[in-house]
C-alpha positions as CSV (number, residue, x, y, z in Angstrom):
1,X,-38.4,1.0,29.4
2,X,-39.4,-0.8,32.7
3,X,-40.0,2.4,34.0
4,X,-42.9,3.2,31.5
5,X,-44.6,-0.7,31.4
6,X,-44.9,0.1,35.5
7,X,-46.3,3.0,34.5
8,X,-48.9,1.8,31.8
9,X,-49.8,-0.9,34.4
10,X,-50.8,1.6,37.2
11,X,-53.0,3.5,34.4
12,X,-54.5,0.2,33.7
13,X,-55.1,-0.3,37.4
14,X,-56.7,2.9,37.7
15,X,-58.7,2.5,35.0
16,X,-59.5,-0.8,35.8
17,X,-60.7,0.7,39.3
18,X,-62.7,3.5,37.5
19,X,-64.7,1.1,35.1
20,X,-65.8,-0.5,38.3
21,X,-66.8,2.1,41.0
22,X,-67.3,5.9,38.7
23,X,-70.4,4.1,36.8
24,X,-72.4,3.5,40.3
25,X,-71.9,7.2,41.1
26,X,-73.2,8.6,37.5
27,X,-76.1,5.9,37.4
28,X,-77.0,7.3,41.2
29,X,-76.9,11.2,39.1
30,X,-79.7,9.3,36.8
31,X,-77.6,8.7,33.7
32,X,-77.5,4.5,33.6
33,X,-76.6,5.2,29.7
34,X,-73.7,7.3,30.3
35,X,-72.5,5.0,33.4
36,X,-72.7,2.2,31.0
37,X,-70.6,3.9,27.8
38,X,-68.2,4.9,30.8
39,X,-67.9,1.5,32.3
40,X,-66.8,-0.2,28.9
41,X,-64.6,2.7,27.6
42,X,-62.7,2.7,30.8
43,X,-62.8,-1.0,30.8
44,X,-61.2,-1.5,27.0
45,X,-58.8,0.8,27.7
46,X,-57.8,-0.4,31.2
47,X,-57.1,-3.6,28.9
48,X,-55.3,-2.1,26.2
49,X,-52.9,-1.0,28.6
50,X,-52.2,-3.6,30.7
51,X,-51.7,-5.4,27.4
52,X,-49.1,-2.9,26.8
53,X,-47.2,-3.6,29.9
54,X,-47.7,-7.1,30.2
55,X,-44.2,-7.7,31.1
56,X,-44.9,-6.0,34.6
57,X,-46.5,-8.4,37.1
58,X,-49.5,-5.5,37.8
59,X,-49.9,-5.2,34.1
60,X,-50.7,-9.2,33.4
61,X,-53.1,-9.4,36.7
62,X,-54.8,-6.4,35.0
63,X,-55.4,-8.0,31.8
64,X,-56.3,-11.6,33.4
65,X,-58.7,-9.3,35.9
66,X,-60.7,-7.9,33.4
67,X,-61.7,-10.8,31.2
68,X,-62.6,-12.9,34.6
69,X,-64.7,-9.4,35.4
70,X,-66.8,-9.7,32.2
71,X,-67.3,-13.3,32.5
72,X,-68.5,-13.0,36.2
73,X,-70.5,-9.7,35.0
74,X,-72.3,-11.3,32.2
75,X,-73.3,-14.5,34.7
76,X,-74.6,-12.0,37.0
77,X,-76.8,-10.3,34.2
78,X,-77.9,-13.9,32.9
79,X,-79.0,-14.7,36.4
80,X,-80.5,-11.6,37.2
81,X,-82.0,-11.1,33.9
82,X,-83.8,-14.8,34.6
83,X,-85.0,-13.5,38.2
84,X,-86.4,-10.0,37.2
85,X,-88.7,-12.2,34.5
86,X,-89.8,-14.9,36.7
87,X,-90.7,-12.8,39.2
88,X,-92.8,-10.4,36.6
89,X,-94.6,-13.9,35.4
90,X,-95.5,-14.6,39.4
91,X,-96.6,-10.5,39.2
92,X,-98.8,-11.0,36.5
93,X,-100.3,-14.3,37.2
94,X,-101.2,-12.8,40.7
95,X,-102.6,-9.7,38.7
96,X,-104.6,-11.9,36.1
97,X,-106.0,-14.0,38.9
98,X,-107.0,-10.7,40.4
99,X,-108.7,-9.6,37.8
100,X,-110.7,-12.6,37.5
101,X,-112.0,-12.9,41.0
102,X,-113.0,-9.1,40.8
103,X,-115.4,-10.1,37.3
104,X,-116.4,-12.8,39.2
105,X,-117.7,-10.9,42.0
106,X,-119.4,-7.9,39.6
107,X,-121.1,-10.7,37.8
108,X,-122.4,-12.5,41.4
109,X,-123.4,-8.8,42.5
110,X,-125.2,-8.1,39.4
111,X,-126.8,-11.8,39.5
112,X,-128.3,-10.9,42.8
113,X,-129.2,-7.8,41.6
114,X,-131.2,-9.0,39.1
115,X,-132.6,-11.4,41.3
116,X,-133.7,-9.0,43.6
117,X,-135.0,-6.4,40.8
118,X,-137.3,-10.3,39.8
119,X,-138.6,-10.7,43.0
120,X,-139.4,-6.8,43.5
121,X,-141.7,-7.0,40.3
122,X,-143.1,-10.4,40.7
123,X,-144.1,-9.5,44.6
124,X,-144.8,-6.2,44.6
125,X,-147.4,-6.8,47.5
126,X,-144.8,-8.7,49.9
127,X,-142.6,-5.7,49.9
């Protein structure tokens, strides 16, 4: 019976191992959607198994490892999550302020050209 708990807990090892490194290499290939099905599949069942052979020493560190890896993963999300939109509010601030200064400067030009087109039909003799 010891024999197959060891056994369970290196099949939750390697499972465990797979749920974290095989999605990079399929999200690289262009499937993030796949990589992520894979990475929670492989994950669940990495824990089902080391729950299985808990009595084993590699079988608990597998189940304590992969609730401590969704709890880190999911503060890494949060936090990454809060970056990718602060940085888009800087992006569009910058892009908005942009946009201004450019309808600033069409309405100046046009100002002057209008200006100009005055002083051409008010003159006509100085030009």
């Amino acid at each position: 019976m010891n024999e197959n708990k060891r056994a369970l807990a290196w099949a939750a090892l390697g499972l465990l191992l797979a749920a974290l490194l095989v999605p990079f290499i399929i999200a690289a290939l262009g499937r993030a959607d796949l990589a992520m099905g894979f990475a929670i599949t492989a994950g669940l069942l990495a824990l089902i198994l080391g729950a299985f052979s808990r009595s084993d020493r590699l079988g608990r560190r597998v189940t304590l490892a992969l609730p401590l890896l969704a709890v880190i993963g999911g503060i890494a999300g949060v936090a990454l999550v809060a970056l990718r939109t602060s940085h888009r509010v800087a992006f569009e601030a910058a892009q908005s302020q942009r946009e201004r200064m450019r309808s600033q400067a069409e309405q100046q030009a046009r100002q002057k050209a209008e200006i100009e087109t005055r002083q051409k039909t008010e003159n006509p003799q100085k030009l």
